[in-house]
SEDRENTI-393757 format. One record per residue (C-alpha): residue in one letter; x, y, z. Coordinates in steps of 0.02 Angstrom, whole numbers, plus 32768, in hexadecimal, padded with zeros to 4 digits. Example, Ala and Ser with C-alpha at 12.3 -4.5 7.8 and 13.67 -1.06 7.14 Angstrom:
% residues 2
a82677F1F8186 s82AC7FCB8165 
***
This chain:
% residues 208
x838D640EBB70 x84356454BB92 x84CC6427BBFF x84B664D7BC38 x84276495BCA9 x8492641BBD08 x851864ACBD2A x84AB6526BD63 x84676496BDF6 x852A6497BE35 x84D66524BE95 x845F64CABED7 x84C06467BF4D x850264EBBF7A x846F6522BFCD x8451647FC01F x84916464C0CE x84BF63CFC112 x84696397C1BA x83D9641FC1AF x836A645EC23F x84066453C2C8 x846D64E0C314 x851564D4C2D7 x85BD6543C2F0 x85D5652AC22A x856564F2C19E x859A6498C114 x85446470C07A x854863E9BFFC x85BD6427BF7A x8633643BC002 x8623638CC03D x86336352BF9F x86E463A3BF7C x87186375C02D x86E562ADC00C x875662BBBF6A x87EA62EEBFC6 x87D9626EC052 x87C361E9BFD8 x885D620EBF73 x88C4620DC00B x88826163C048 x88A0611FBF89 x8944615DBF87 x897260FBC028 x8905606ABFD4 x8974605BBF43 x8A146071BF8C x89E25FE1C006 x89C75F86BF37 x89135F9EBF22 x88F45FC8BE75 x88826079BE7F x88186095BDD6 x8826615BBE00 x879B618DBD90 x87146133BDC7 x875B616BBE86 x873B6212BE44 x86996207BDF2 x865661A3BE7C x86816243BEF4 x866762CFBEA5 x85B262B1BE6D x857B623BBF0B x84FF629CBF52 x84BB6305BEA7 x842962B5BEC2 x84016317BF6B x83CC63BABF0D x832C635DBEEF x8307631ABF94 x83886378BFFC x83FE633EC093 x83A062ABC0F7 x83E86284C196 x843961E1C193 x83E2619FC23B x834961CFC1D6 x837A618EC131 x83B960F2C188 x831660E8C206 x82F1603BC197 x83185FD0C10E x827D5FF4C0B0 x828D60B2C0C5 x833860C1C082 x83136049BFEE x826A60D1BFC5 x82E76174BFDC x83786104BF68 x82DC60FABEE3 x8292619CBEE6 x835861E1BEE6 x837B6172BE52 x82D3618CBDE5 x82D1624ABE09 x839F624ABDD6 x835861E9BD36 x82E16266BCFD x835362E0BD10 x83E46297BCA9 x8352627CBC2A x830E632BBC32 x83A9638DBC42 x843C6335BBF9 x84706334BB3E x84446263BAF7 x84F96266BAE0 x8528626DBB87 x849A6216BBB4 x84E56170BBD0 x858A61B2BC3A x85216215BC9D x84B6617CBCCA x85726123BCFD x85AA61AABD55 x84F961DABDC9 x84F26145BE01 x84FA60FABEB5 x85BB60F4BECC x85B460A2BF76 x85D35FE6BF3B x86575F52BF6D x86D75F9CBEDC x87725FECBF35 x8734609ABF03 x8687607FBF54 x86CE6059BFEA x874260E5BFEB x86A0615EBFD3 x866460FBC05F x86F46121C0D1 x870361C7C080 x863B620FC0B0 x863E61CFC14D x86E86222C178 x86A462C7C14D x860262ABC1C1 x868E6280C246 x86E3632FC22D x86546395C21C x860F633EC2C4 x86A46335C313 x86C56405C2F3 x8618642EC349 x864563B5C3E6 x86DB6411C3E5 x869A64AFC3E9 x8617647FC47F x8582645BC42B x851863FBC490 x84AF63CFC420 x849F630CC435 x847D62EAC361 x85306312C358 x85696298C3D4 x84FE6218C378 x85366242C2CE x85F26236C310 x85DB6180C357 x856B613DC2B0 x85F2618CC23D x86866158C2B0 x863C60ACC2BA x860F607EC210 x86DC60BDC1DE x87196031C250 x86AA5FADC1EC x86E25FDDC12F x87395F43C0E7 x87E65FBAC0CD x88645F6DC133 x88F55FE1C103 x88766088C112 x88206057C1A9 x88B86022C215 x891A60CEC1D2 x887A6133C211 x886960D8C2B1 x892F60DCC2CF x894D618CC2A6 x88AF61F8C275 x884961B9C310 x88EF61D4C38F x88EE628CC33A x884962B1C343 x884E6283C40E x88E26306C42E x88686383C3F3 x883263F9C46E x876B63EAC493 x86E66429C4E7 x8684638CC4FE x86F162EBC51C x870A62ABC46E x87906238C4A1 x872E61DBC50B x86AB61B6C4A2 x87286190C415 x8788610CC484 x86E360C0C4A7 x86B860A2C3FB x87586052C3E6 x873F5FC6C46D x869B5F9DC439 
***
């Protein structure tokens, strides 16, 4: 039992790509995601707190960073497949959580046991920083869908995973985040030049 175990699986997600089995311009992998979720969720708790919400920036952090660890054991599940029913997501939550527990168990020093336990947790939750990890994944799905549209892929998984990401933003209970990214990201992301007509399915998830 060594730390050194839990290092070395950094490369692991690495290896993982998200959205598997689908011809894409660019792959991306978990460890990238990961890093990209942390940066969009300390911009959106920046604008948080200056709007007066009080931000506990560790826990925003933690909750990021190590969000998706738990995919080198079961790797990247699409969400229309993870989300396909109640009961299936609650099974993938438990076999995520148990396999996650053996690990900590197996591989981390008992002194670090307990943090490790804190930190691996599910972070998506009703705190401020859950919901900013909320807001934060599903922006990232948004990009990496909305860079294939752009680029002409015709693929129609992408168009689906732009309108489930895109719609599940505009329902996050984060006034100040969610009107900034409908008033300013959304308008930007329109002006972009596209192969396929992003801008009209973005308007029409807006209306609904």
């Amino acid at each position: 039992m060594g730390i050194h175990k839990f290092f070395m699986s950094m490369n692991d997600l690495e290896r993982i790509i998200r959205c598997p089995g689908r011809f894409k311009f660019e792959e991306h992998n978990v460890a990238a995601h990961s890093w990209k979720v942390s940066q969009y969720a300390m911009f959106f708790a920046t604008l948080e707190e200056n709007n007066g919400a009080t931000i506990n920036w560790k826990s925003l952090y933690e909750k990021t960073i190590n969000h998706d660890f738990a995919e080198i054991f079961i790797g990247d599940i699409k969400t229309p497949v993870k989300h396909a029913s109640p009961e299936l997501k609650q099974m993938l939550t438990h076999v995520e959580e148990k396999m996650m527990e053996k690990f900590i168990m197996d591989e981390i020093p008992k002194e670090f046991q307990p943090v490790f336990f804190d930190r691996m947790k599910e972070g998506k939750d009703d705190t401020i920083e859950g919901r900013l990890l909320e807001l934060a994944d599903k922006l990232d799905q948004v990009y990496e869908a909305f860079a294939e549209l752009q680029r002409g892929n015709t693929d129609i998984e992408f168009v689906n995973m732009y309108e489930t990401a895109l719609r599940k933003i505009l329902h996050i209970p984060l006034e100040t985040s969610i009107n900034y990214f409908k008033e300013v990201i959304m308008q930007e992301i329109m002006k972009e030049q596209s192969v396929i007509d992003v801008k009209s399915i973005t308007v029409q998830l807006l209306v609904e």
